[in-house]
N, CA, C and O atoms as CSV, one atom per row, in Angstrom:
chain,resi,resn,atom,element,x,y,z
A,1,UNK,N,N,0.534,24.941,60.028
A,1,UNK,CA,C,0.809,25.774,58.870
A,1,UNK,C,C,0.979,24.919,57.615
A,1,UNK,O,O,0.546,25.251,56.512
A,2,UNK,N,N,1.713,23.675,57.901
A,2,UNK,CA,C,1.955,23.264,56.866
A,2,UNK,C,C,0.337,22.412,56.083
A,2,UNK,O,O,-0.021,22.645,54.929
A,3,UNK,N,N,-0.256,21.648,56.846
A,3,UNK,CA,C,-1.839,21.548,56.671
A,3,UNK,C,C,-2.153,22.836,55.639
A,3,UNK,O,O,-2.049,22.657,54.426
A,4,UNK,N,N,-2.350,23.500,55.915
A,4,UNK,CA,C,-3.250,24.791,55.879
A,4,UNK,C,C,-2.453,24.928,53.966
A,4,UNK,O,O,-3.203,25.119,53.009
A,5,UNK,N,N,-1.244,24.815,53.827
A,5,UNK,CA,C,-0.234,24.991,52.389
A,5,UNK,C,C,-0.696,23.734,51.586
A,5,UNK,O,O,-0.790,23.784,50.360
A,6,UNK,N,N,-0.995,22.559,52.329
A,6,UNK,CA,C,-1.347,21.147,51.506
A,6,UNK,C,C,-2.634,21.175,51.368
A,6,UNK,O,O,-2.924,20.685,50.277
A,7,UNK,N,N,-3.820,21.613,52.123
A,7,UNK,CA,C,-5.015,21.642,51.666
A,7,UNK,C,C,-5.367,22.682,50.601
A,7,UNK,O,O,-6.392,22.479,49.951
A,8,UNK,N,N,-4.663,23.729,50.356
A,8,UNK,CA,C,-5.037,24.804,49.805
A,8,UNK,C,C,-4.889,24.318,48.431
A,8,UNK,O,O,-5.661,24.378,47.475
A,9,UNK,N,N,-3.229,23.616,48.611
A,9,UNK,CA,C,-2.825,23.160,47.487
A,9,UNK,C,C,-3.946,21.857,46.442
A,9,UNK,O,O,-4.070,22.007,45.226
A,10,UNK,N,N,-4.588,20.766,47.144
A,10,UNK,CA,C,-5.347,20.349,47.066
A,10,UNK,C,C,-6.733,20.765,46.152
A,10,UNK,O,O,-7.296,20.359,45.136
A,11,UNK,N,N,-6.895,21.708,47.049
A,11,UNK,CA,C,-7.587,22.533,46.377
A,11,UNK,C,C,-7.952,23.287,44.968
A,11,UNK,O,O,-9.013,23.553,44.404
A,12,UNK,N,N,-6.706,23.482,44.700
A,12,UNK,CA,C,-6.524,24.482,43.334
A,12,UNK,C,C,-6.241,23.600,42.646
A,12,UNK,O,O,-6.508,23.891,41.480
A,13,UNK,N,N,-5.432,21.727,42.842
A,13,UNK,CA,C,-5.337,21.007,42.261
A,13,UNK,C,C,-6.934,20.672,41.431
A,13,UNK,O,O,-7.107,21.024,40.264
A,14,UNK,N,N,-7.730,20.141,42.024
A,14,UNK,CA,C,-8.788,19.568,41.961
A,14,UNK,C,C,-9.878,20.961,41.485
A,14,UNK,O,O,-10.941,20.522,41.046
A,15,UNK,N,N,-9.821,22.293,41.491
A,15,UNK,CA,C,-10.549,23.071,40.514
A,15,UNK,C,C,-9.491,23.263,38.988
A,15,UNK,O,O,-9.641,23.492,37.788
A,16,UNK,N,N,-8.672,23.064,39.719
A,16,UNK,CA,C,-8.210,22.933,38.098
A,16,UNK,C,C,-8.458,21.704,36.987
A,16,UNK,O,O,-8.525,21.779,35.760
A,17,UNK,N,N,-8.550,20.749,37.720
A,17,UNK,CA,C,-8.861,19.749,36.771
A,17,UNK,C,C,-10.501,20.027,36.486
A,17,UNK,O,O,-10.966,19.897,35.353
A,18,UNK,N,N,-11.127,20.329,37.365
A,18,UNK,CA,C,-12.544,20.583,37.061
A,18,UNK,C,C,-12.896,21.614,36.010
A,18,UNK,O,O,-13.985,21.707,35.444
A,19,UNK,N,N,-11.637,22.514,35.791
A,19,UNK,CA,C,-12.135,23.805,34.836
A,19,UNK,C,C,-11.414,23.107,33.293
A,19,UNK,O,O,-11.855,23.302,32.161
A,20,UNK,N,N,-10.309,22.338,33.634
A,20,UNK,CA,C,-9.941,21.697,32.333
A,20,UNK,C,C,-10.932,20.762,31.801
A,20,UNK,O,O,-11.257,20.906,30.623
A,21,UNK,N,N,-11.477,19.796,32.513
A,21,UNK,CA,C,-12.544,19.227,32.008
A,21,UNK,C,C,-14.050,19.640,31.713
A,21,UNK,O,O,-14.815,18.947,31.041
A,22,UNK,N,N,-14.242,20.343,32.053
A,22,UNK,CA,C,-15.645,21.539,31.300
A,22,UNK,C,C,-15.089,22.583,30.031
A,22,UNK,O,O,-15.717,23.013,29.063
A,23,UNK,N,N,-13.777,22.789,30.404
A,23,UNK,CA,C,-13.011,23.306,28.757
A,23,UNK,C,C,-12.998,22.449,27.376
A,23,UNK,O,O,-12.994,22.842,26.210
A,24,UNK,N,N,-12.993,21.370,27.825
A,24,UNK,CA,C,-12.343,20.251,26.961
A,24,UNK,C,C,-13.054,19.202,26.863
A,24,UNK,O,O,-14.101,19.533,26.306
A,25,UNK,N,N,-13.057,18.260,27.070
A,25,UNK,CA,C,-13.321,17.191,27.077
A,25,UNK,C,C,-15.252,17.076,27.296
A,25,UNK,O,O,-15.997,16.319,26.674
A,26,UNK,N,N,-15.553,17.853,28.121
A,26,UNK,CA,C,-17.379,17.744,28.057
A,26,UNK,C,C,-17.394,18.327,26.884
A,26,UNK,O,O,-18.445,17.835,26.472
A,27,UNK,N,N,-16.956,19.138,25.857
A,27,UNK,CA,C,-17.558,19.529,24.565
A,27,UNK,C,C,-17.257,18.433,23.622
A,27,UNK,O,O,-17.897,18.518,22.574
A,28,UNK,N,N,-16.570,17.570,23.701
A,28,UNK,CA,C,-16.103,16.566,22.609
A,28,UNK,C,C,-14.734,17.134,22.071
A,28,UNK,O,O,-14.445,16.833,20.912
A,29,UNK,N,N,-13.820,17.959,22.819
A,29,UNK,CA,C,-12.435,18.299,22.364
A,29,UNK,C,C,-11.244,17.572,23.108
A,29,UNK,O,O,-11.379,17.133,24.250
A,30,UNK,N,N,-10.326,17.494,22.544
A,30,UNK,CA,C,-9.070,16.856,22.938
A,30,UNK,C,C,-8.639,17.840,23.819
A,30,UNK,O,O,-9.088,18.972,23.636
A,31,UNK,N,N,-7.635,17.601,25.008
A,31,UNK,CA,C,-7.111,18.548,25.689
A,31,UNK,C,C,-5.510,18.647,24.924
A,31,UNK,O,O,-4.741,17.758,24.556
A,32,UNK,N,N,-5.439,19.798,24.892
A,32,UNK,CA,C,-4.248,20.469,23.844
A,32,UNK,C,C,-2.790,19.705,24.947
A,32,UNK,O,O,-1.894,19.682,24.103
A,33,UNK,N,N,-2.524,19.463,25.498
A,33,UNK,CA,C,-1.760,19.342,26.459
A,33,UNK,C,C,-0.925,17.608,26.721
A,33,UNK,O,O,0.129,16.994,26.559
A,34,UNK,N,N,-2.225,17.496,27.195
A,34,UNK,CA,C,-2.086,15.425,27.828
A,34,UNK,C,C,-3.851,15.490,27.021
A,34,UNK,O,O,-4.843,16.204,27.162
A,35,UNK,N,N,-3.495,14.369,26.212
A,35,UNK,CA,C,-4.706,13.734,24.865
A,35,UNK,C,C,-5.354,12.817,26.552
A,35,UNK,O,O,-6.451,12.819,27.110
A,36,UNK,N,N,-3.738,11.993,26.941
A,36,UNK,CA,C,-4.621,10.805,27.695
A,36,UNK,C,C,-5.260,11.380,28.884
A,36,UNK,O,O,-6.277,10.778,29.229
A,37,UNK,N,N,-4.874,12.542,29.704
A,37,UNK,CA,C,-5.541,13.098,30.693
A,37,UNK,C,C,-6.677,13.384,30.409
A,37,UNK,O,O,-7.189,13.423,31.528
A,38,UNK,N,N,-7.662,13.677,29.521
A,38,UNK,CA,C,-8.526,14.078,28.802
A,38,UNK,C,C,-9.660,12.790,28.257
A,38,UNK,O,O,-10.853,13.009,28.050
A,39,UNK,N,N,-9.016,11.488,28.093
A,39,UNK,CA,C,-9.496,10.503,27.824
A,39,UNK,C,C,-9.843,9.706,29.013
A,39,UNK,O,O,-10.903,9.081,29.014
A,40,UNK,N,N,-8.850,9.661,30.280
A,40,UNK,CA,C,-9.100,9.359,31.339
A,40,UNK,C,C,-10.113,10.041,32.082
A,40,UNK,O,O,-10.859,9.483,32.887
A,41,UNK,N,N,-10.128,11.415,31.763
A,41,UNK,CA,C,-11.596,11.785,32.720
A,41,UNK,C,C,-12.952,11.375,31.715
A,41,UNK,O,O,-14.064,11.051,32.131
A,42,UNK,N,N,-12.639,11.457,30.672
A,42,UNK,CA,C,-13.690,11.161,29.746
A,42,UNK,C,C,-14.526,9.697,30.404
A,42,UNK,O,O,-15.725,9.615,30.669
A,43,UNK,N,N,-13.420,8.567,30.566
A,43,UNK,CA,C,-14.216,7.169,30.650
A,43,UNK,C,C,-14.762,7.244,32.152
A,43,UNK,O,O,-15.784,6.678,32.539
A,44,UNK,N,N,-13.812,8.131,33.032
A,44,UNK,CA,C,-14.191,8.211,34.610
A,44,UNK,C,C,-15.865,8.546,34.553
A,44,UNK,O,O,-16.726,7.757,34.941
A,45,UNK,N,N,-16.109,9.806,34.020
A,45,UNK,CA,C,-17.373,10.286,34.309
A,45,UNK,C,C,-18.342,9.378,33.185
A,45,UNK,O,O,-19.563,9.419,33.329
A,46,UNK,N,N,-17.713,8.525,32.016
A,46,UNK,CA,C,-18.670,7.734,31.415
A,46,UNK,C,C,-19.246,6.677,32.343
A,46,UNK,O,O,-20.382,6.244,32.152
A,47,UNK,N,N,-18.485,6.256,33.340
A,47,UNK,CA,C,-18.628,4.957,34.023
A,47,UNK,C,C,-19.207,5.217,34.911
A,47,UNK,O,O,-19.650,4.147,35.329
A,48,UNK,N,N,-19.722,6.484,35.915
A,48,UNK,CA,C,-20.602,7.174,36.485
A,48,UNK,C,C,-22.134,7.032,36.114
A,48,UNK,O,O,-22.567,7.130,34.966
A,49,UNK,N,N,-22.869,6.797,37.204
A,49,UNK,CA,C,-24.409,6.389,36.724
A,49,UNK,C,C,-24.921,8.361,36.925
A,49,UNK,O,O,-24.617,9.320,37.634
A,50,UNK,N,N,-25.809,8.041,35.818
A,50,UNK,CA,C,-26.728,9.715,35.267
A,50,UNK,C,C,-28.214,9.267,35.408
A,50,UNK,O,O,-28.671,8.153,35.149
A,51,UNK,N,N,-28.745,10.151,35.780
A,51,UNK,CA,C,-30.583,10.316,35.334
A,51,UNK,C,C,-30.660,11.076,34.360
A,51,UNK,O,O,-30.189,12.204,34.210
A,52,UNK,N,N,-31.697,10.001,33.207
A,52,UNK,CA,C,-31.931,10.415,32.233
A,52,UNK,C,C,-33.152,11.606,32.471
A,52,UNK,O,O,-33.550,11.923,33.592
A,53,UNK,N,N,-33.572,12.096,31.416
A,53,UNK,CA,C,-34.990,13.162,31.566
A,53,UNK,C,C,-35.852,12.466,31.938
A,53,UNK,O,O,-36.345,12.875,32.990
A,54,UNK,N,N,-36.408,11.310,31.444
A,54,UNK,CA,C,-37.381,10.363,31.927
A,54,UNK,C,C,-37.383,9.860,33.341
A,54,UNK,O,O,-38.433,9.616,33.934
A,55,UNK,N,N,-36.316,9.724,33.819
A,55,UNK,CA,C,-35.952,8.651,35.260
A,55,UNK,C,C,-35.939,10.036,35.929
A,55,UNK,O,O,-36.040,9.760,37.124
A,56,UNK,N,N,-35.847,11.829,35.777
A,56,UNK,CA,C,-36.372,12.388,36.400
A,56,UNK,C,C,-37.058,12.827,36.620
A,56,UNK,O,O,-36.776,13.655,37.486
A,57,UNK,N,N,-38.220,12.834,36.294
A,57,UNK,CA,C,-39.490,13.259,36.383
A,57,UNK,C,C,-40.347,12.186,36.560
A,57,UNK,O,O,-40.726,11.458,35.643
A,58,UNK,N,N,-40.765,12.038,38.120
A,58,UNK,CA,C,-41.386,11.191,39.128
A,58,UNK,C,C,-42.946,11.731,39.077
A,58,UNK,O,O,-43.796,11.233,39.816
């Protein structure tokens, strides 16, 4: 039972940060709340490798 209360919890942790950061921070806005929470996901997903338009289309 208790599993079942910590994963759930987990859960709603980690869509929540996902819905704060598509609110905020992917548009170029500050998060009203924590500036540095907002700056920290910012450099996380900067430091992440992307395909450009070119490198996708094989």
């Amino acid at each position: 039972m208790l599993a079942i209360i910590v994963m759930m919890t987990l859960g709603v942790l980690v869509a929540g940060a996902v819905v704060a950061y598509v609110a905020y921070p992917h548009r170029g806005q500050e998060l009203p709340v924590a500036p540095q929470l907002g700056e920290a996901m910012r450099k996380g997903v900067d430091a992440l490798p992307t395909l450009e338009d070119s490198e996708s289309r094989v």
